[in-house]
mmCIF file as gemmi writes it, N, C-alpha and C atoms, coordinates in Angstrom:
data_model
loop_
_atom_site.group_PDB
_atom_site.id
_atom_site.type_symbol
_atom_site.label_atom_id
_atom_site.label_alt_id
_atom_site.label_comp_id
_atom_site.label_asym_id
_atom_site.label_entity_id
_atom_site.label_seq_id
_atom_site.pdbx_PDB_ins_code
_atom_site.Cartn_x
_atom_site.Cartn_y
_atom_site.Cartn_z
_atom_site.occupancy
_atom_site.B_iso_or_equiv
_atom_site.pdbx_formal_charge
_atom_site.auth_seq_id
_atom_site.auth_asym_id
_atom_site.pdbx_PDB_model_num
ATOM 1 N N . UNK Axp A 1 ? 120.67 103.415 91.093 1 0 ? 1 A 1
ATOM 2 C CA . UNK Axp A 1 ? 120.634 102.428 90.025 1 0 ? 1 A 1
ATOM 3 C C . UNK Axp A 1 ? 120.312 103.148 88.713 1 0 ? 1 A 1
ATOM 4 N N . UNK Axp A 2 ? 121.388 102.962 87.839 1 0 ? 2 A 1
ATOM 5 C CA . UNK Axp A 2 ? 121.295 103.391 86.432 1 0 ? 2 A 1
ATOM 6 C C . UNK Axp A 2 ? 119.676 103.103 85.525 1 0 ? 2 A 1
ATOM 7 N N . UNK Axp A 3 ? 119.6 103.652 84.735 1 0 ? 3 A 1
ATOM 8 C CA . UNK Axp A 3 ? 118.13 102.929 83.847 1 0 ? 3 A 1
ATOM 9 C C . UNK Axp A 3 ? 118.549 101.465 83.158 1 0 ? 3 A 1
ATOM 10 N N . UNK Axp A 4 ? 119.521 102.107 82.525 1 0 ? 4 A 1
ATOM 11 C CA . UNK Axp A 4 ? 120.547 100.617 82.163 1 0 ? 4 A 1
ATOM 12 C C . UNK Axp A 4 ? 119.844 99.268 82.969 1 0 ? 4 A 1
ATOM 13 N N . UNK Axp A 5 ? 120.743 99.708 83.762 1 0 ? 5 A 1
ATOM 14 C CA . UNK Axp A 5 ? 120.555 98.881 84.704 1 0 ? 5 A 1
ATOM 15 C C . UNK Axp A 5 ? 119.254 98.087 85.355 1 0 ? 5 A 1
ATOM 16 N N . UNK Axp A 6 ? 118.362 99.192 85.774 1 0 ? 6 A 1
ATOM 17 C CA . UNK Axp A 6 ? 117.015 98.866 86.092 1 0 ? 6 A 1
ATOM 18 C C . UNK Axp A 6 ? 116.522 97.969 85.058 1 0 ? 6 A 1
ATOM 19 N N . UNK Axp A 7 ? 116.535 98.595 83.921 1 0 ? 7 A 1
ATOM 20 C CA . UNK Axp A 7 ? 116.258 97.656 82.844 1 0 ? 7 A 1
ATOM 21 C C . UNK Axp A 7 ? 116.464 96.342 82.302 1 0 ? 7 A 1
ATOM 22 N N . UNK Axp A 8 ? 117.852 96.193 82.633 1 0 ? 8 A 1
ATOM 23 C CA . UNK Axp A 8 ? 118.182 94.871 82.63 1 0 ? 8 A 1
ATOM 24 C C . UNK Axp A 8 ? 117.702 94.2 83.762 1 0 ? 8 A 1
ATOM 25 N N . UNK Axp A 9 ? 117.403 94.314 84.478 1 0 ? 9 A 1
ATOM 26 C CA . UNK Axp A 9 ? 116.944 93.611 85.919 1 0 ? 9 A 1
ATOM 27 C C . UNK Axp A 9 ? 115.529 92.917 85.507 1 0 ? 9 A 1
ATOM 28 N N . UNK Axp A 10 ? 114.502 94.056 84.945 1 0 ? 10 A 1
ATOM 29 C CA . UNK Axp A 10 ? 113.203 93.949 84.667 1 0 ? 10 A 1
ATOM 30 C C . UNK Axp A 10 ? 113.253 92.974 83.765 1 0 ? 10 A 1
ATOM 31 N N . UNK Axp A 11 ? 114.561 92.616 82.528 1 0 ? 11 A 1
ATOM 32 C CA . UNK Axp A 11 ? 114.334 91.826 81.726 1 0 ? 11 A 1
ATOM 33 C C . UNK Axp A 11 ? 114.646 89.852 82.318 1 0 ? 11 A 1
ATOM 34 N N . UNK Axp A 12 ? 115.677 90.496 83.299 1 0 ? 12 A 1
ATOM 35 C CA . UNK Axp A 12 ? 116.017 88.823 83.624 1 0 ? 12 A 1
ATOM 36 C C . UNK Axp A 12 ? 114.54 88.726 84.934 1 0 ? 12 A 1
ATOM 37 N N . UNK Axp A 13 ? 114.28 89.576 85.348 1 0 ? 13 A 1
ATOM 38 C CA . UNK Axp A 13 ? 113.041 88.847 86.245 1 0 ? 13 A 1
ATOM 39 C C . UNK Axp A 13 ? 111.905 88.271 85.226 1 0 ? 13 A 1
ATOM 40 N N . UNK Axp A 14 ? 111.803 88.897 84.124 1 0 ? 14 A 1
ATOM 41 C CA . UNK Axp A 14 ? 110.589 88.861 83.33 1 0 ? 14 A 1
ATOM 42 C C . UNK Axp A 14 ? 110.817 87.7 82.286 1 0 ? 14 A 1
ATOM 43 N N . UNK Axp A 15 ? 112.503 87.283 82.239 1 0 ? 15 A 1
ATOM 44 C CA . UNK Axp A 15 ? 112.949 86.025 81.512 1 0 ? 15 A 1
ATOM 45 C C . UNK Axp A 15 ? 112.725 84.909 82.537 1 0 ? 15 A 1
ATOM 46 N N . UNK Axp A 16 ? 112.795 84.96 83.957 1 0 ? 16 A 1
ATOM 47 C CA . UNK Axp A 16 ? 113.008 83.975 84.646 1 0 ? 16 A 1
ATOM 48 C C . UNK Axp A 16 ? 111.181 83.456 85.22 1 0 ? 16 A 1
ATOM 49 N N . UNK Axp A 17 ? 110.734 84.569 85.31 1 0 ? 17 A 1
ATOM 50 C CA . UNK Axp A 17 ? 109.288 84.537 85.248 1 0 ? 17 A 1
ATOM 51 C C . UNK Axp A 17 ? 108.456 83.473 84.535 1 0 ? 17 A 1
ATOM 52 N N . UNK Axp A 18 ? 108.692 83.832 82.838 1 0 ? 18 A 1
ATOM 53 C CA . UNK Axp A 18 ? 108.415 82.991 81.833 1 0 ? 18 A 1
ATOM 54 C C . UNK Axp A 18 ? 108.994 81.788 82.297 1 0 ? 18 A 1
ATOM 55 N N . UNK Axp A 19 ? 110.173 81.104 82.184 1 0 ? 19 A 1
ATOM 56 C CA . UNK Axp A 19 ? 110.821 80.289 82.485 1 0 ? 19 A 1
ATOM 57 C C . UNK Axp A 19 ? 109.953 79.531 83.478 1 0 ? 19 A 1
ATOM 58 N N . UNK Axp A 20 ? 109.687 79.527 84.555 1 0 ? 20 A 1
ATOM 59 C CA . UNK Axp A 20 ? 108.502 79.557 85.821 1 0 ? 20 A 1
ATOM 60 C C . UNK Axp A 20 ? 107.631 79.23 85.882 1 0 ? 20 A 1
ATOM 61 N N . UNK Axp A 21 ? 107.126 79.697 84.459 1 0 ? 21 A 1
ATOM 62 C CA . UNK Axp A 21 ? 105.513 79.225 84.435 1 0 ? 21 A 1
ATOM 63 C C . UNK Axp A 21 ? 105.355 78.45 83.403 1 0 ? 21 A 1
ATOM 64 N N . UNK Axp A 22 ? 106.548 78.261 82.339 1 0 ? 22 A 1
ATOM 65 C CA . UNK Axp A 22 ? 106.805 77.385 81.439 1 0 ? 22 A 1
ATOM 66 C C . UNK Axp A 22 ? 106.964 75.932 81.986 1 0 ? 22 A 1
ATOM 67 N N . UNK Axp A 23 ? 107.726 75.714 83.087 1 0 ? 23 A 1
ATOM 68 C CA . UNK Axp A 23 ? 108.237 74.764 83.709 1 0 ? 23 A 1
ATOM 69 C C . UNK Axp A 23 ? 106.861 74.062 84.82 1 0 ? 23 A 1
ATOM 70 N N . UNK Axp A 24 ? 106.242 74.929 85.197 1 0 ? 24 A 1
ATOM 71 C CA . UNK Axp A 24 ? 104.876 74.5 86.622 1 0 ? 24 A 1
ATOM 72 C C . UNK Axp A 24 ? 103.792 74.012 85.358 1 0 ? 24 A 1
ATOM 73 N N . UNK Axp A 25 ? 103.598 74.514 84.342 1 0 ? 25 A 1
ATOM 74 C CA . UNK Axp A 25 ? 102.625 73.901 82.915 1 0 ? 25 A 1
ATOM 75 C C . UNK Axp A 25 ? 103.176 73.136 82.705 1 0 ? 25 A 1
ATOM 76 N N . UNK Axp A 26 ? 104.561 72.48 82.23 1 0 ? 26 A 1
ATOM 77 C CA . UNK Axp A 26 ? 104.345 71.194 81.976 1 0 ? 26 A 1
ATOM 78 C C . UNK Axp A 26 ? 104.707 70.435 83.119 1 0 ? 26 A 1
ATOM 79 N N . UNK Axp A 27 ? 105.291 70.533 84.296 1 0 ? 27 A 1
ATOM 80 C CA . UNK Axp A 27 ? 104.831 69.915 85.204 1 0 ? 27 A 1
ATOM 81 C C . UNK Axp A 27 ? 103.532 69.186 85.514 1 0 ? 27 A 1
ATOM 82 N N . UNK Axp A 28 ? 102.677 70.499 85.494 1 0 ? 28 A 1
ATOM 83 C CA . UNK Axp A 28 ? 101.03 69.723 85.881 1 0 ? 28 A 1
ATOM 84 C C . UNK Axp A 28 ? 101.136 69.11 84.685 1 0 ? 28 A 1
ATOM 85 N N . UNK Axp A 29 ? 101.09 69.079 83.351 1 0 ? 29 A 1
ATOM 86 C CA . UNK Axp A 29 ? 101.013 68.18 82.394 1 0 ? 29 A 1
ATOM 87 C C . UNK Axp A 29 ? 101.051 66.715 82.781 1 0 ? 29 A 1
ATOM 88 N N . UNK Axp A 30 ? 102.543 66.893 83.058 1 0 ? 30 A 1
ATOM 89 C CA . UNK Axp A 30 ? 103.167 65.611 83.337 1 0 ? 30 A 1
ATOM 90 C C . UNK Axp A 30 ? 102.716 64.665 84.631 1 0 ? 30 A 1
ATOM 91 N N . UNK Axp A 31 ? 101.98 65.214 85.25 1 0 ? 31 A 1
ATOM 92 C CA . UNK Axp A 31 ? 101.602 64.528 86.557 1 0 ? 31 A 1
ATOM 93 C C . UNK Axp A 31 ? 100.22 64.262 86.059 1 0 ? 31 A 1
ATOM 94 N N . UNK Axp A 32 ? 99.519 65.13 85.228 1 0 ? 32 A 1
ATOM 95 C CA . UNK Axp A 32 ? 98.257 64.268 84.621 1 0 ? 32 A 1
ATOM 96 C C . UNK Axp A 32 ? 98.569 63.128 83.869 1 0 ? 32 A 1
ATOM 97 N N . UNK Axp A 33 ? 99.733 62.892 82.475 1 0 ? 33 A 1
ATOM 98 C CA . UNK Axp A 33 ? 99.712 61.877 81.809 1 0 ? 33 A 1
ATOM 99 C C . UNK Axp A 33 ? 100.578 60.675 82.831 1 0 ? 33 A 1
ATOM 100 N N . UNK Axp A 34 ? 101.068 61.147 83.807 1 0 ? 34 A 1
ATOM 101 C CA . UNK Axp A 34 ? 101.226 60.071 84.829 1 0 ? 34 A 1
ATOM 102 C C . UNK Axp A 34 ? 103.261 59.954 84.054 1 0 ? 34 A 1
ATOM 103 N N . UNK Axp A 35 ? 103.986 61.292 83.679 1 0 ? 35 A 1
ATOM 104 C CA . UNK Axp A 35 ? 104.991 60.567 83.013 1 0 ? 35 A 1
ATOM 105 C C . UNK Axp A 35 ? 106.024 61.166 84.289 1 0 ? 35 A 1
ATOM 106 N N . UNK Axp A 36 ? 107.365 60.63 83.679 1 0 ? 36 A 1
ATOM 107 C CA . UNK Axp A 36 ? 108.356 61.024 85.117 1 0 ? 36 A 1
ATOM 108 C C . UNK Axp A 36 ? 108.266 62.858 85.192 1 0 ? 36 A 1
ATOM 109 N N . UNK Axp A 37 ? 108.674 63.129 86.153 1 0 ? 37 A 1
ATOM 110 C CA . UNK Axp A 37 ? 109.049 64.448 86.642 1 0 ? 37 A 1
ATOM 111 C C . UNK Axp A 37 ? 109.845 65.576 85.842 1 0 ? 37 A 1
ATOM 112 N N . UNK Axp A 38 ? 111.148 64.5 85.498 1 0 ? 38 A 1
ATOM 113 C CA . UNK Axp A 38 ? 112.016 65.266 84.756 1 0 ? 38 A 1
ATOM 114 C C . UNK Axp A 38 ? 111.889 65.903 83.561 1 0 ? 38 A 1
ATOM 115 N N . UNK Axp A 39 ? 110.067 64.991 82.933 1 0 ? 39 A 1
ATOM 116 C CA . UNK Axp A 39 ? 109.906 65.99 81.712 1 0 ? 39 A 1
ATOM 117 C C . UNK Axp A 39 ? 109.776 67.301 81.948 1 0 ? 39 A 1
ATOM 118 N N . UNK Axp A 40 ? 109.429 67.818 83.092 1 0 ? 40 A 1
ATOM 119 C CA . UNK Axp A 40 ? 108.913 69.367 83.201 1 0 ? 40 A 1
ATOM 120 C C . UNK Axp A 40 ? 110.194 69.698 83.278 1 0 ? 40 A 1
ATOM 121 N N . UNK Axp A 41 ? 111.732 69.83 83.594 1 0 ? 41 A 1
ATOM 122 C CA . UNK Axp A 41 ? 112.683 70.375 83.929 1 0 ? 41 A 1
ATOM 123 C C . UNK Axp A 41 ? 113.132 71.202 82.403 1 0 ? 41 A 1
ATOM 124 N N . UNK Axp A 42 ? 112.217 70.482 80.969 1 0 ? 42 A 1
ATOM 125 C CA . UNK Axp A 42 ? 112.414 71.27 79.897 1 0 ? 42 A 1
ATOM 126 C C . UNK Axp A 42 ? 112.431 72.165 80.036 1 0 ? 42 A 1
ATOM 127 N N . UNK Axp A 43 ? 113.917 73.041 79.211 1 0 ? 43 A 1
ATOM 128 C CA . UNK Axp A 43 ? 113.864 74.581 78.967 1 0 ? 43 A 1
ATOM 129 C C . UNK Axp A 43 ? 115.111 74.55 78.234 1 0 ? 43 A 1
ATOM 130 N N . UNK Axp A 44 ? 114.812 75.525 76.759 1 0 ? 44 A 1
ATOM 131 C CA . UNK Axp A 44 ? 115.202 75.263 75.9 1 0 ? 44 A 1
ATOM 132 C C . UNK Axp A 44 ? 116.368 77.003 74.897 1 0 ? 44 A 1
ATOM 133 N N . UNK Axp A 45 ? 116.56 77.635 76.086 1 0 ? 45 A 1
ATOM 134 C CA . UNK Axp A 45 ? 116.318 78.746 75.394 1 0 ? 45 A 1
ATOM 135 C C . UNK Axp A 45 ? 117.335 78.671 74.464 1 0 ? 45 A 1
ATOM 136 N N . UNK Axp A 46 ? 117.766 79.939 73.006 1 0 ? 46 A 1
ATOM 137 C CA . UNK Axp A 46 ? 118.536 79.478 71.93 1 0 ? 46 A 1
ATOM 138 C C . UNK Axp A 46 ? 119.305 80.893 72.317 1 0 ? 46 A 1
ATOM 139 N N . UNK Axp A 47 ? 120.467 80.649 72.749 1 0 ? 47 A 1
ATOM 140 C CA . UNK Axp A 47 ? 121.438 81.506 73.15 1 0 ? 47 A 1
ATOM 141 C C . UNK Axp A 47 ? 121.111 82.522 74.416 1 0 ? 47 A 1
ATOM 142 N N . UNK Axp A 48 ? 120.222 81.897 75.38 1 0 ? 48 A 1
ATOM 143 C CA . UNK Axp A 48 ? 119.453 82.462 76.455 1 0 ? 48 A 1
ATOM 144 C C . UNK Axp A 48 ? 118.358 83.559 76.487 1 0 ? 48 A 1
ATOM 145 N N . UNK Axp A 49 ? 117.96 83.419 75.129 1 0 ? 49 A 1
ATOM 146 C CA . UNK Axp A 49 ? 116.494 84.061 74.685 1 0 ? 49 A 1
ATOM 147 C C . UNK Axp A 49 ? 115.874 83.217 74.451 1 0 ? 49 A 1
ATOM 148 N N . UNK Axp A 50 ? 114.326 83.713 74.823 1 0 ? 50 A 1
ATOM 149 C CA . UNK Axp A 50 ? 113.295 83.021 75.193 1 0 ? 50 A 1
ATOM 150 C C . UNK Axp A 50 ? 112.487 83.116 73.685 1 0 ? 50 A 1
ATOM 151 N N . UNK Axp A 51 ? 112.264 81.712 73.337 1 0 ? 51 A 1
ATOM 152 C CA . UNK Axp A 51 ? 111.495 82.523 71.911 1 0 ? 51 A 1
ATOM 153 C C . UNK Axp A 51 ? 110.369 83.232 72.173 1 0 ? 51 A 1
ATOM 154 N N . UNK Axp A 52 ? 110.151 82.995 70.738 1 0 ? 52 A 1
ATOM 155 C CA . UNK Axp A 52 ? 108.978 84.447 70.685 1 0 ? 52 A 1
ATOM 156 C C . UNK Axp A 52 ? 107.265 84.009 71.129 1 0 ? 52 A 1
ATOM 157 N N . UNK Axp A 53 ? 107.757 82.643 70.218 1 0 ? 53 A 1
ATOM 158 C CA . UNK Axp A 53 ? 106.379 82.086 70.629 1 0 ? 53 A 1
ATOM 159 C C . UNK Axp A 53 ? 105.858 81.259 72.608 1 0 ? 53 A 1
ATOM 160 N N . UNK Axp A 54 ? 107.151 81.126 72.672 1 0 ? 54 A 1
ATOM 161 C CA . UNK Axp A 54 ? 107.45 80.905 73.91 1 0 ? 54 A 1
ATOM 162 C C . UNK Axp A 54 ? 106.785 82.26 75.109 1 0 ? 54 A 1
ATOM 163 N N . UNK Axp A 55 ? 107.154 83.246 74.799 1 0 ? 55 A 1
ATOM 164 C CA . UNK Axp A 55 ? 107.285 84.748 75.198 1 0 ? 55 A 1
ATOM 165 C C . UNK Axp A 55 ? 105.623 84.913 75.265 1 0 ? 55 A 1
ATOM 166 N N . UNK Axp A 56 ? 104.886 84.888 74.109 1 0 ? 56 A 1
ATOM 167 C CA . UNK Axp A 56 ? 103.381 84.835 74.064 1 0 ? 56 A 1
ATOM 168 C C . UNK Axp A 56 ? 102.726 84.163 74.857 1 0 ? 56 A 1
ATOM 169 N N . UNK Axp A 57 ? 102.998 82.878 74.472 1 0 ? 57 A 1
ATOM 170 C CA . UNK Axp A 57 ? 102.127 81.64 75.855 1 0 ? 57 A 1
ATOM 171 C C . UNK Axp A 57 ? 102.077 81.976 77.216 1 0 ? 57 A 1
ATOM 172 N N . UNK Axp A 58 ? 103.565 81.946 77.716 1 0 ? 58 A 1
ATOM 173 C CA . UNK Axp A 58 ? 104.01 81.818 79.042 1 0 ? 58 A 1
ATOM 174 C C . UNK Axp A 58 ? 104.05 83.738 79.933 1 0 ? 58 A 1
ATOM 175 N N . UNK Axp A 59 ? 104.631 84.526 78.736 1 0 ? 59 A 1
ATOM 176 C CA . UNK Axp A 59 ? 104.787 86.036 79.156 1 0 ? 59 A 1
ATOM 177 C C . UNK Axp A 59 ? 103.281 86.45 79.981 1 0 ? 59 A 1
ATOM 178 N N . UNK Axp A 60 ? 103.737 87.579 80.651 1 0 ? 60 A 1
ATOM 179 C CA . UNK Axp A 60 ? 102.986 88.673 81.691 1 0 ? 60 A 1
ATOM 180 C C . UNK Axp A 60 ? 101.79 88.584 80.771 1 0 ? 60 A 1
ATOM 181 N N . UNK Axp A 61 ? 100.548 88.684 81.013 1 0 ? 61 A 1
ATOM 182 C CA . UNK Axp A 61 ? 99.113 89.234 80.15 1 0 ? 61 A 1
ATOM 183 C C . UNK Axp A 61 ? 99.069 91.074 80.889 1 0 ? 61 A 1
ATOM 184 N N . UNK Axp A 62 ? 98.755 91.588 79.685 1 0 ? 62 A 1
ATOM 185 C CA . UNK Axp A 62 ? 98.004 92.716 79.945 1 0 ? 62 A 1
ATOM 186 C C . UNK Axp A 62 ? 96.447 92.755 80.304 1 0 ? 62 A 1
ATOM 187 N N . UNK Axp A 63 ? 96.003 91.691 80.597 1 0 ? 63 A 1
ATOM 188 C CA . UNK Axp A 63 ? 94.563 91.569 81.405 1 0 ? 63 A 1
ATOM 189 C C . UNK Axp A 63 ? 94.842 92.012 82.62 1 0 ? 63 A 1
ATOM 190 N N . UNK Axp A 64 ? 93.787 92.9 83.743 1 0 ? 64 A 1
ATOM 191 C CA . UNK Axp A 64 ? 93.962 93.455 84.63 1 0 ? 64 A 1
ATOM 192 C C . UNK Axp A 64 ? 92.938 91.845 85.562 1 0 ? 64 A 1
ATOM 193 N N . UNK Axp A 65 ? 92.987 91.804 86.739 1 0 ? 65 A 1
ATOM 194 C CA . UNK Axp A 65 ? 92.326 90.829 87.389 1 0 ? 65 A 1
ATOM 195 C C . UNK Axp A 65 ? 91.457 91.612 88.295 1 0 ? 65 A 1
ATOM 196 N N . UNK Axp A 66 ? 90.39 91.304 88.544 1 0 ? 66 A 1
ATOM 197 C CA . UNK Axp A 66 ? 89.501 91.773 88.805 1 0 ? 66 A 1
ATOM 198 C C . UNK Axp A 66 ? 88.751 91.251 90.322 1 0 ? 66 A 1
């Protein structure tokens, strides 16, 4: 496997990741305010990039777990 390649891999796991945990947050949201389901199915990306601020919230932390 090319680096290319590798690389791109790391980016769609790490896009679909976000995506993941974007979607299970407002899920639980939505099951606290008691609203339908389908609000969590939001996802919004703008030409299949994830924004930026999006990217911050939801992205990998560099905190180690302990």
């Amino acid at each position: 496997m090319s680096i290319a390649d590798k690389s791109r891999a790391l980016m769609v796991r790490e896009h679909q990741q976000v995506k993941n945990r974007q979607q299970s947050m407002l899920m639980r949201a939505a099951q606290e305010l008691g609203l339908p389901e389908e609000t969590s199915h939001y996802w919004n990306p703008i030409q299949g990039k994830v924004d930026a601020n999006t990217r911050m919230i939801y992205g990998p932390s560099h905190a180690s777990m302990s």
